[in-house]
N, C-alpha and C positions, 0 to 999 in steps of 0.2 A: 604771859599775859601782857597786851600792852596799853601803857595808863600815859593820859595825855595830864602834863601838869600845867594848870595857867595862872601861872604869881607872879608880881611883879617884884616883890623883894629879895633879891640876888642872895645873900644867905638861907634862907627859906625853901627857893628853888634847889639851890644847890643841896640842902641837906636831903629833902624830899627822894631828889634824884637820885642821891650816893643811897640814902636807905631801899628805897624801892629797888635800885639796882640789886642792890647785896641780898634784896629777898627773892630775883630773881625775874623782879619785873623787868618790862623793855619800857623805858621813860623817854617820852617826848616834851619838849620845854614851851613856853612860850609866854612874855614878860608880858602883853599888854591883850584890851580885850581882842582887838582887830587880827590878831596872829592866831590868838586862840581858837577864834572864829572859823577861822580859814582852815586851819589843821584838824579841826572837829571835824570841819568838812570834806577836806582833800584827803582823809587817811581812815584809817577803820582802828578804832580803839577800842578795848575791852571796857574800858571806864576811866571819866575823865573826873581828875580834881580841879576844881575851878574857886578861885577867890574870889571875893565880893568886890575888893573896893582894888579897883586895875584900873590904870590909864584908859582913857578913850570911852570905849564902851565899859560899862561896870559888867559883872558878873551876873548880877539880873536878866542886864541885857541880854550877854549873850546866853545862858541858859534860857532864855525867852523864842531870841530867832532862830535856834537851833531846833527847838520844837517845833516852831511855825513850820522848817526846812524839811519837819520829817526828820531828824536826825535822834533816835530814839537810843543812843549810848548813855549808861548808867551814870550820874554826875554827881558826887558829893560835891558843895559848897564850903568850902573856909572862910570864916571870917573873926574880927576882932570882937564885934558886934554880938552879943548872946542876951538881945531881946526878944519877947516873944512875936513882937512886932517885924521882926528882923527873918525870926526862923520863919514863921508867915510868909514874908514875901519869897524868900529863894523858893518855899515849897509848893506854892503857886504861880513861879515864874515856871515851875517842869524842872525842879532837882529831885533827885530820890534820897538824899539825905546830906544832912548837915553838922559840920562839927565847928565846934569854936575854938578858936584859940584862946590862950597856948593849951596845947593836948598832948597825952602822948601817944607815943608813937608806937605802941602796942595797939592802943586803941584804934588808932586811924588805921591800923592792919587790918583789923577784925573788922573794921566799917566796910573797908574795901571787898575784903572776901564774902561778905553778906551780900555786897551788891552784886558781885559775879555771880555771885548763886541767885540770883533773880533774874539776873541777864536775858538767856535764853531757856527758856523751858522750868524742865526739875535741874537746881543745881545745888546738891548734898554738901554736907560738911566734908565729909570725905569720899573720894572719889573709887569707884570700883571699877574693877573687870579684868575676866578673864584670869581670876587669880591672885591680881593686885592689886595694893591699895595704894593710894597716895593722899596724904594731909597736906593742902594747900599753907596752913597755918606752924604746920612745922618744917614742912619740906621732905617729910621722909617715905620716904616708898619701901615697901614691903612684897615681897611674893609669898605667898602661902604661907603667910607667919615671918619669913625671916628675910632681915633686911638687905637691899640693895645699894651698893655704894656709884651713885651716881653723879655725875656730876652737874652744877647750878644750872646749867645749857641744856642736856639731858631731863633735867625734872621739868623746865621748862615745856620744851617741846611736848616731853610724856603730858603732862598737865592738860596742853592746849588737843591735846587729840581725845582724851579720856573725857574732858568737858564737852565734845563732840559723838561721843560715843555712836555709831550707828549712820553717820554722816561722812561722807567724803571728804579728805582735807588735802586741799591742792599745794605740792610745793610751794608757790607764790603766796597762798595764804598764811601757811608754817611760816619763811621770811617776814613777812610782815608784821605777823606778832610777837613773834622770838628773837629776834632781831632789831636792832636799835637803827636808825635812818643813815647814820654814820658808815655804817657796813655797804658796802660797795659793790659785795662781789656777785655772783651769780647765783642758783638754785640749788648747787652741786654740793654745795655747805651742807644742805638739807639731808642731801642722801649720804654724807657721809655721818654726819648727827645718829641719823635714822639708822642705820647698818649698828655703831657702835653702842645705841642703845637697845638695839634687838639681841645682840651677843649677850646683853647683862638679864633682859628680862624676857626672854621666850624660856618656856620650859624644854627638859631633856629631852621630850617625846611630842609627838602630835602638832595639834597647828600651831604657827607663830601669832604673836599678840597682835602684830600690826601688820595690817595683812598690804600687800602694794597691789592697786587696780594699774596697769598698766597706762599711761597718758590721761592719765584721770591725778590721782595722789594717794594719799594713803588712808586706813580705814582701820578702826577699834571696833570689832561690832557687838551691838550691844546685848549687854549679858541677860536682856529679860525674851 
């Protein structure tokens, strides 16, 4: 999943980033509101954390013209502020929720994954099909009962197709949310991800989980 962060305090960012990294997330940065802004716009994120009080444009702001823009990505709000007056305004500026500092960061997990699961459609606490399961909140994937050792890139990918279940997911889109902006290279990453995560989770017999449409991308289909 990738989560856009917009803080302007360089410790804060940076922890954000390393933790979200380590759960797997793909983080995008951006210190003030004008970047923020821009990267809301110019990139597709699964849910943005957005601070309140940022250089430039504040965080009202931009969760305001981002609405106006049509830009309907899920957005918790941060801030130091924890008036009712305060919650009020982010929630009426178009945040889907709010946490105040200082928090911890189990919490701000479980904020997060609440909002994915609003995102698009039905989105479950834990994810099914075809078999397996995956817990966004602990990371572990399962086939029929018994666990799969895979690795943080791998549950990734798995995650963002399983959330997709039933829908076409085009290389290009895989990259961009499994993938941090840093990364350079081409599509091919994709299919080799996707190869070595079919080896671990297709069963002995019958269809594979992730089926390839040829010049299309790849496809989960769904289990109802």
């Amino acid at each position: 999943m990738r989560v856009l962060v917009v803080e302007d305090e360089q410790a804060m960012a940076e922890s954000l980033t390393w933790g979200l990294q380590a759960e797997g997330y793909v983080v995008d940065v951006a210190d003030n509101g004008e970047d923020g802004l821009w990267k809301a716009r110019e990139a597709a994120h699964d849910v943005i954390i957005l601070d309140v009080m940022l250089p430039g444009l504040d965080g009202y702001q931009v969760c305001a013209q981002l609405r106006e823009q049509g830009v309907w990505t899920p957005i918790l709000m941060l801030t130091a502020m924890d008036e009712d007056f305060d919650h009020a305004e982010g929630l009426d500026s178009g945040a889907d929720d709010y946490l105040a500092k200082p928090f911890s960061y189990p919490i701000l997990l479980a904020h997060l994954r609440a909002l994915t699961r609003r995102g698009l459609g039905e989105r479950p606490a834990v994810l099914t099909a075809a078999g397996l399961t995956l817990d966004p909140a602990s990371r572990a994937v399962t086939r029929d009962g018994a666990g799969l050792d895979l690795t943080s890139r791998e549950v990734t990918v798995l995650e963002y197709l399983m959330r997709r279940q039933g829908q076409v997911v085009s290389k290009t889109e895989l990259l961009e949310h499994c993938w941090d902006s840093a990364y350079d290279g081409g599509p091919a990453v994709v299919e080799v991800h996707v190869h070595r995560l079919r080896r671990k989770i297709d069963p002995p017999v019958g269809m594979p989980v992730i089926l390839t449409l040829r010049g299309e991308g790849y496809l989960i289909q769904d289990d109802r």
